[in-house]
Phi, psi and omega in degrees: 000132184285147180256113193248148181237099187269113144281086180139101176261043191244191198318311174295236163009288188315300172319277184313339195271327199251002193257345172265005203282320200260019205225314173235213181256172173198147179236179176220133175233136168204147172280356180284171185285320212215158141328153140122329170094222199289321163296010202261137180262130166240113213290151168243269258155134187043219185280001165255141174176192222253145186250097186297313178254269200271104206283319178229166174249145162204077191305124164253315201280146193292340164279331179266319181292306183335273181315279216297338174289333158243037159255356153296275196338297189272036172038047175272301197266134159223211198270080223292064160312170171142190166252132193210119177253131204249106159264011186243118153309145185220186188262156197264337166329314201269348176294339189242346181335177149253142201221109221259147145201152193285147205305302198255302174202181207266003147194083150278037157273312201288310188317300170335292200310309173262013184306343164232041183239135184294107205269110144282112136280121250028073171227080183267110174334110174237004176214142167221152175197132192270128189199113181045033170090023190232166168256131185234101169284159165243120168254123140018306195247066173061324182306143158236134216278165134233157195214100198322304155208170202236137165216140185243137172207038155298152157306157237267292177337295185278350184255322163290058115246342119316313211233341171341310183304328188268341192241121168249000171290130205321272223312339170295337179263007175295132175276073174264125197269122163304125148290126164284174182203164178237177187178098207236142207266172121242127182249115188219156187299142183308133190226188170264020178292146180284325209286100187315306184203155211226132174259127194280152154241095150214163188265020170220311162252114206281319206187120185237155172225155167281158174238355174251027184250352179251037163034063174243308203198147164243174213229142186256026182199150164288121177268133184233103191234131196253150205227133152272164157320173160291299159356304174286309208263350141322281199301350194255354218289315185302351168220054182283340170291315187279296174261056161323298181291338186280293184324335166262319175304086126224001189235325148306320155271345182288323188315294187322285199300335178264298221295306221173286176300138200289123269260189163167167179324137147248143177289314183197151191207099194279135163232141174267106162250151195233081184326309184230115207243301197201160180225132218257007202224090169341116179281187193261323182264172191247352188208194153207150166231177192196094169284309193319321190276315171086046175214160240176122171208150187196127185201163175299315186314334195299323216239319178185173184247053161262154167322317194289339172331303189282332178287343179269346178286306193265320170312323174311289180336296197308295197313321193282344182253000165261017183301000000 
């Protein structure tokens, strides 16, 4: 039995983690607190908080519904009802979508998926080196790992700066550009907007959801999580750290001001910036393998920048490692 070493707990990690799972032994490292990558929930407290990265799933290839109709059945997913409003012309296909999230947070897909697969977390990967057919990892907080084989499903950015020396196939040498995204949770007192969600046409704020229209928990104050453009947060995103608070008041007032809703106290206030949030540009391949190197990469960015992205990458992966 092969011993596989997964980088990585989002849609793409999760997959490939659970479809080889049933075959060899597998371990998971990610540097996050939890599962999930771009799909990771981020908690205020008991059960409530923010679907911070990825707000909805809305399967188009006939195979990812297929998965995803069974993860309705056993109710890890269900449907996001509500009013959901578009101030951005879009095409009307996306004005009608269904629109799936998880029963708790958006990612109980990666949960579903690794529930028995053994999970590192705050374990971020900082070396990799092939030594006597093994992957000898380097972690941050000192470990050092060995692994029969390795599959990486970092962003495009952190995985060429692991792996250049080893993968020599053109797309390691590609200017594939990241869109970055910002994110500011909010909690301010309950008012009487209806609205689940709102997609904006502004050059700064992209996109707001209710967090309490997706019925997980209840709240006597409104919870809220506001998404920048890609467009804004490229340019703010390399000091997004230093100016947090300007960068959420500037996103906070953009809220007020598109919605409506009348200004108020905020109770509380989170900001996310997700340096490589998504890639808007289809590589010509959907995965890689090294059968001789025993490496392996699969991620959304390979193929779009949907959740169902990462999943068609690593389902790809696999068939390319059981050839």
């Amino acid at each position: 039995m092969s011993s596989y070493c997964i980088i990585g707990s989002g849609i793409s990690g999760a997959t490939i983690a659970n479809l080889l799972s049933k075959k060899n032994s597998v371990y998971i490292y990610d540097k996050a607190r939890g599962p999930g990558g771009r799909t990771s929930f981020k908690r205020l407290n008991n059960s409530k908080g923010f679907d911070h990265g990825t707000q909805y799933i809305s399967p188009k290839s006939k195979q990812f519904k297929k998965f995803i109709k069974k993860l309705l059945k056993k109710k890890i997913l269900k449907i996001w009802n509500g009013k959901h409003i578009y101030l951005k012309k879009i095409k009307k296909e996306n004005k009608q979508h269904v629109k799936i999230i998880g029963r708790r947070g958006n990612n109980d897909i990666s949960k579903h998926l690794i529930n028995n697969i053994k999970c590192n977390f705050k374990s971020e990967l900082e070396n990799i080196n092939f030594i006597d057919n093994k992957w000898k990892l380097d972690f941050k907080n000192n470990q050092t790992k060995y692994y029969d084989k390795l599959i990486l499903t970092c962003p495009f950015p952190q995985l060429k700066k692991l792996s250049e020396k080893y993968i020599k196939v053109p797309f390691i040498k590609q200017k594939i550009k990241m869109d970055a995204n910002i994110t500011v949770m909010i909690e301010i007192k309950k008012t009487n907007n209806s609205v689940s969600s709102y997609l904006f046409n502004d050059k700064i704020l992209g996109w707001a959801a209710k967090e309490n229209s997706k019925k997980r928990f209840k709240s006597n104050n409104d919870l809220w999580t506001l998404q920048s453009t890609n467009s804004w947060a490229n340019k703010k995103i390399n000091k997004n750290r230093e100016n947090k608070e300007k960068n959420s008041k500037i996103l906070i007032d953009k809220f007020f001001k598109l919605t409506g809703i009348k200004k108020t106290k905020i109770l509380n206030s989170l900001n996310h910036g997700w340096k490589y949030s998504s890639n808007s540009r289809p590589l010509k391949l959907k995965s890689y393998w090294n059968n001789k190197l025993n490496l392996g990469v699969c991620a959304d960015w390979f193929v779009g920048p949907r959740v169902e992205a990462g999943w068609i990458s690593a389902n790809d992966l696999y068939k390319k490692i059981n050839k």
